[in-house]
FIDRENVEX-948833 format. One record per residue (C-alpha): residue in one letter; chain; x, y, z. Coordinates in nm, 3 decimals. Example, Ala and Ser with C-alpha at 12.3 -4.5 7.8 and 13.67 -1.06 7.14 Angstrom:
! FIDRENVEX-948833
+------+-----+---------+---------+---------+
: type : mol :    east :   north :      up :
+------+-----+---------+---------+---------+
:    a :   A :   1.230 :  -0.450 :   0.780 :
:    s :   A :   1.367 :  -0.106 :   0.714 :
+------+-----+---------+---------+---------+
END
This chain:
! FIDRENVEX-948833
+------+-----+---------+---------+---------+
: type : mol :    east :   north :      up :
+------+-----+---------+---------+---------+
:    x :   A :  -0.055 :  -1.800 :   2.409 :
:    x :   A :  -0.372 :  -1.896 :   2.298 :
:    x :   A :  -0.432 :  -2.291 :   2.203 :
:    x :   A :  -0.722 :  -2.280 :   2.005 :
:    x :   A :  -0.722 :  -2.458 :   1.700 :
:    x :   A :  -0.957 :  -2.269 :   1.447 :
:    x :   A :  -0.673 :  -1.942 :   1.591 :
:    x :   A :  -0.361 :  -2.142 :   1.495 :
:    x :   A :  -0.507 :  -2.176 :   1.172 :
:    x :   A :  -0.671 :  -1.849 :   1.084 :
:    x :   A :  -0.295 :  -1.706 :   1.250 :
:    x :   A :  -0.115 :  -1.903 :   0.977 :
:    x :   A :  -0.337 :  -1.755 :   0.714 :
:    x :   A :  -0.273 :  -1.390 :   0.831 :
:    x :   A :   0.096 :  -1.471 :   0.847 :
:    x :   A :   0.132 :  -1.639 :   0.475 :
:    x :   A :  -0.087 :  -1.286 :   0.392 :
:    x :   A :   0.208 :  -1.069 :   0.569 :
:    x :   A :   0.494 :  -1.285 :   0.430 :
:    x :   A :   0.297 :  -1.191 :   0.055 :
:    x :   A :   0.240 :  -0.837 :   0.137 :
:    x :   A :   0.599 :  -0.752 :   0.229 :
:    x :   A :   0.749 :  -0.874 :  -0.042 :
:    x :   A :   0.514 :  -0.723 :  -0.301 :
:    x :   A :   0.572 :  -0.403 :  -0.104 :
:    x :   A :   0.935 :  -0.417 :  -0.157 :
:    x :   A :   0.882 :  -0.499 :  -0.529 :
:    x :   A :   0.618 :  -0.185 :  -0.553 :
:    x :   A :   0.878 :   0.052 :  -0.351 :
:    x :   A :   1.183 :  -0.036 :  -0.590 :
:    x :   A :   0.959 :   0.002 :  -0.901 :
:    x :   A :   0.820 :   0.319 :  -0.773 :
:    x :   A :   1.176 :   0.438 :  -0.679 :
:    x :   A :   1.280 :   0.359 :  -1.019 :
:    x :   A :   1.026 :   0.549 :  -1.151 :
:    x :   A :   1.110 :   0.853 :  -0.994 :
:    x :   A :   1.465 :   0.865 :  -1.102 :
:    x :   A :   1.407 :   1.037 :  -1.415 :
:    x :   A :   1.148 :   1.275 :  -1.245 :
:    x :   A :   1.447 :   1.334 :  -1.046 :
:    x :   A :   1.673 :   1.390 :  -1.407 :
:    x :   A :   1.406 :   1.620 :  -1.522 :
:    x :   A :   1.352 :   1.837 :  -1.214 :
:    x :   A :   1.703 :   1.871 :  -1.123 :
:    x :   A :   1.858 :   1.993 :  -1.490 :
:    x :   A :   1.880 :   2.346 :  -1.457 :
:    x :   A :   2.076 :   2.313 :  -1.163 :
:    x :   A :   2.309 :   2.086 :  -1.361 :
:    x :   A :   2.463 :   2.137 :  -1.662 :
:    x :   A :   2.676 :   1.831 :  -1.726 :
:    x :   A :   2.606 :   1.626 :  -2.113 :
:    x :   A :   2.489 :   1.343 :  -1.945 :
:    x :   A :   2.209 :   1.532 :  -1.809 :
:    x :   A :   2.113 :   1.720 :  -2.077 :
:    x :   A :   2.108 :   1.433 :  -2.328 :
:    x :   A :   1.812 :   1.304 :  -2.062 :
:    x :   A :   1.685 :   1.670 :  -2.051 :
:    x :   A :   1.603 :   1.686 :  -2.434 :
:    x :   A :   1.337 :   1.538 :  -2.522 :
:    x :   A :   1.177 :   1.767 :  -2.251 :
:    x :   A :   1.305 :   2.108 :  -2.386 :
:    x :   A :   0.967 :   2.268 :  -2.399 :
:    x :   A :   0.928 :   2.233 :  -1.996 :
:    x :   A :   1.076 :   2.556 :  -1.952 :
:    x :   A :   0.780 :   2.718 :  -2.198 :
:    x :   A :   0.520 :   2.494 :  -2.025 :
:    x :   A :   0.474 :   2.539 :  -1.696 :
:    x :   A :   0.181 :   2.290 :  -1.645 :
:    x :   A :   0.446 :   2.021 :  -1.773 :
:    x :   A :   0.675 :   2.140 :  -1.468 :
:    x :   A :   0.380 :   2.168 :  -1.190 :
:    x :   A :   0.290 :   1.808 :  -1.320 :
:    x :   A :   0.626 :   1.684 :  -1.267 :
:    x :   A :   0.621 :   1.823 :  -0.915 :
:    x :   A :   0.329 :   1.683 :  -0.843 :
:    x :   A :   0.396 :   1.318 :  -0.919 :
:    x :   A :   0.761 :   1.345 :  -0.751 :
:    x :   A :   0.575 :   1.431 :  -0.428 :
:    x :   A :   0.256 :   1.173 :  -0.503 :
:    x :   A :   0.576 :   0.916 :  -0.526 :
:    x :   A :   0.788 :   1.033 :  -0.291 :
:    x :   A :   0.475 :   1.021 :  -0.022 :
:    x :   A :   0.308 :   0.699 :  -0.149 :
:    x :   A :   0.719 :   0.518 :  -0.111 :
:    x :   A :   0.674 :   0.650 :   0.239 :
:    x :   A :   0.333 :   0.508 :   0.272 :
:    x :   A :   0.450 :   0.206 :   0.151 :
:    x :   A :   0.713 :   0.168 :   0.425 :
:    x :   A :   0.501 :   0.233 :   0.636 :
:    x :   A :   0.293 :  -0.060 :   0.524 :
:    x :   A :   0.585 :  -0.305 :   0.516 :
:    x :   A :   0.643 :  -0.235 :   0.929 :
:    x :   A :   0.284 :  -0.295 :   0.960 :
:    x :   A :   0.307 :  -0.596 :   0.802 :
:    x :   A :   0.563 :  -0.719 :   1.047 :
:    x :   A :   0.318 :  -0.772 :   1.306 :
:    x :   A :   0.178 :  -1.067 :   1.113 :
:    x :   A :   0.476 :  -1.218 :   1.047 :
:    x :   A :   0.574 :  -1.364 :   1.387 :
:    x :   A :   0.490 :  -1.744 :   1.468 :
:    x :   A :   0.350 :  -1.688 :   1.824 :
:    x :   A :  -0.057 :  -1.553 :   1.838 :
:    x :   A :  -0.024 :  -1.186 :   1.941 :
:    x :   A :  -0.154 :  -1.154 :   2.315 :
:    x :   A :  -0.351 :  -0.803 :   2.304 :
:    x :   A :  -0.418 :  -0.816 :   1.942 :
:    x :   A :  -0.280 :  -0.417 :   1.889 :
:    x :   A :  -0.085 :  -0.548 :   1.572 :
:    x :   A :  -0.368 :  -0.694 :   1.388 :
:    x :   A :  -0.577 :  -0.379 :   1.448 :
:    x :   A :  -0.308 :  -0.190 :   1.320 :
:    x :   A :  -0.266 :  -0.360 :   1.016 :
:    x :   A :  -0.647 :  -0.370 :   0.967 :
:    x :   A :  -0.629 :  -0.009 :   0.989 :
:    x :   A :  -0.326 :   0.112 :   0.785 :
:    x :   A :  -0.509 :  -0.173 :   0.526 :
:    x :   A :  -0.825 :  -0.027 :   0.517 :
:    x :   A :  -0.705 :   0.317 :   0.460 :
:    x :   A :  -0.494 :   0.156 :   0.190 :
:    x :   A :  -0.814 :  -0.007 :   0.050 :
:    x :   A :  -1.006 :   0.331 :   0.075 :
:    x :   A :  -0.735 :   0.509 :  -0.093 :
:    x :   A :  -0.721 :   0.264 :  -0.418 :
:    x :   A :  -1.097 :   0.286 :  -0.437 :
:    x :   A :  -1.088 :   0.624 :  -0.481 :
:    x :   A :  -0.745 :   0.584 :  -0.782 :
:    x :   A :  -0.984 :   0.326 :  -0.896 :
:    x :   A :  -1.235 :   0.604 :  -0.959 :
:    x :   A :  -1.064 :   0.859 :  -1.048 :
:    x :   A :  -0.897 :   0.691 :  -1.345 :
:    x :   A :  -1.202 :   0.498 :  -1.445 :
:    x :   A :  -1.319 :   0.864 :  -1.463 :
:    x :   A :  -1.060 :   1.013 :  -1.656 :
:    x :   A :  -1.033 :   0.715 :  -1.914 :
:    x :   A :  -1.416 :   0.780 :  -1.986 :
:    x :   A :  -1.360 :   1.160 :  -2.032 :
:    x :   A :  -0.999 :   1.153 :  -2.172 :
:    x :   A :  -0.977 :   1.124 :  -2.579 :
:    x :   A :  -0.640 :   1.022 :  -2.568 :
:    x :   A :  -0.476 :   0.718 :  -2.656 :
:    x :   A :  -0.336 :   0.657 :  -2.400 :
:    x :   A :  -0.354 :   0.316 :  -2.238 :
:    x :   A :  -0.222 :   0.413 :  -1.925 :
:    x :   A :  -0.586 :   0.510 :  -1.871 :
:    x :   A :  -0.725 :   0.140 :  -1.930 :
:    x :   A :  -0.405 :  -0.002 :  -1.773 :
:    x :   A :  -0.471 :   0.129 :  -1.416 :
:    x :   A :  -0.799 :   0.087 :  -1.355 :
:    x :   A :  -0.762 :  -0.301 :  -1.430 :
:    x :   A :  -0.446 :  -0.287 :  -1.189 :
:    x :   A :  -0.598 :  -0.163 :  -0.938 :
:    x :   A :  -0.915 :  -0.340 :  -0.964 :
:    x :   A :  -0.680 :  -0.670 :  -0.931 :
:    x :   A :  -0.545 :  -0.518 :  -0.607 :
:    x :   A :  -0.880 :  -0.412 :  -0.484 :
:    x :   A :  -1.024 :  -0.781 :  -0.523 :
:    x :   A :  -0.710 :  -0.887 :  -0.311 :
:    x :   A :  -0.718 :  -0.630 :  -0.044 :
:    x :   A :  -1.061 :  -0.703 :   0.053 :
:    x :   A :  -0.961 :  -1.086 :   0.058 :
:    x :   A :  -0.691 :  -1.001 :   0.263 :
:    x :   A :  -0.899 :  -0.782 :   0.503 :
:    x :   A :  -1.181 :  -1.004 :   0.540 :
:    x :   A :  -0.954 :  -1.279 :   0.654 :
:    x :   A :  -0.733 :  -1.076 :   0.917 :
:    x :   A :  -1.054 :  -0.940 :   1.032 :
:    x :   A :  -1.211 :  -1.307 :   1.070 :
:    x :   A :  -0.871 :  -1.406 :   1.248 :
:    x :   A :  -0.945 :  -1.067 :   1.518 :
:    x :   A :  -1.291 :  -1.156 :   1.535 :
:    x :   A :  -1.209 :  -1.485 :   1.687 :
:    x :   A :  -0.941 :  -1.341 :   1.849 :
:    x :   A :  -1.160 :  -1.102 :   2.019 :
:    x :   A :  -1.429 :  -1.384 :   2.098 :
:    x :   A :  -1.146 :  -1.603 :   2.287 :
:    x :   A :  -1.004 :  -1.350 :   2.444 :
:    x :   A :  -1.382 :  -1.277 :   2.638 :
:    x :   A :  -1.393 :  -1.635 :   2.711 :
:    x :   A :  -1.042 :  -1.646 :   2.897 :
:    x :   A :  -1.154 :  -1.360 :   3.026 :
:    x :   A :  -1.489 :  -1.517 :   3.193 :
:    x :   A :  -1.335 :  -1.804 :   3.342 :
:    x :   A :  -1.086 :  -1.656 :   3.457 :
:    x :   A :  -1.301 :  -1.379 :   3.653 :
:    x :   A :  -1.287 :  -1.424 :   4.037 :
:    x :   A :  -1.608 :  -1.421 :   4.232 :
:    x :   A :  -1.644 :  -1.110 :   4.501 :
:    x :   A :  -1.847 :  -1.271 :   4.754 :
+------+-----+---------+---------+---------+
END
């Protein structure tokens, strides 16, 4: 264990930013579950005929002439259904940070780094591609307007995030080559 005191303290920052993470994670997973319920109602219909499914399946009764609507629907079942699994992912990665002890070879905090950067990557490029399609889109739809200021939020918080845990493994690194030096024996 390392007793530096600039590590203890960049270690308890990294570990208030896992504790954070995880349980926005959970929150985004159940919300994103809960959105794909009905996707599930709407898919699954013609397989089931029951009232209580086709009182949810009316107000889409024009899927079965539009099959853009139904590839659409796909599409953003399996968008959800992979981004949930992403998201697990994430919260295991966060787990690393989340112990009280400084990690002794550091391969949890390059982990998370990594699985956070794609993560930051990947919500540049939503960033874009809605900013994009609220510029060209005529509708009124706010959803449009709505994400791109979502996601900006989460941008602005990811690289806040990253830029600490990367300070913390920095230092990490740097100590680590110092224990290393005096510890190295002499080959005479």
């Amino acid at each position: 264990m390392v007793s530096d005191e600039t590590l203890t303290v960049l270690w308890n920052r990294c570990r208030l930013i896992g504790i954070i993470n995880k349980i926005c994670l959970y929150f985004i997973t159940v919300i994103l579950v809960m959105y794909l319920l009905p996707l599930v109602t709407i898919i699954g219909y013609p397989y089931c005929k029951h009232d209580k499914w086709k009182k949810t399946y009316e107000m889409y009764h024009s899927v079965e002439k539009q099959t853009s609507v139904v590839t659409t629907e796909w599409m953003n079942f399996i968008f959800i259904c992979l981004f949930i699994a992403f998201l697990i992912k994430m919260i295991f990665v966060n787990n690393g940070l989340r112990s009280t002890d400084i990690p002794a070879d550091g391969n949890k905090v390059k982990s998370w780094l990594r699985w956070h950067i794609d993560f930051f990557v990947i919500s540049i490029a939503t960033f874009v591609g809605f900013l994009f399609k609220g510029r060209t889109c005529s509708s009124d739809d706010n959803i449009y307007y709505y994400i791109p200021l979502k996601l900006g939020i989460t941008i602005i918080v990811l690289m806040i995030e990253i830029n600490v845990v990367r300070k913390f493994n920095k230092e990490f690194n740097i100590s680590a080559i110092r224990r290393n030096q005096k510890c190295m024996p002499l080959n005479i």
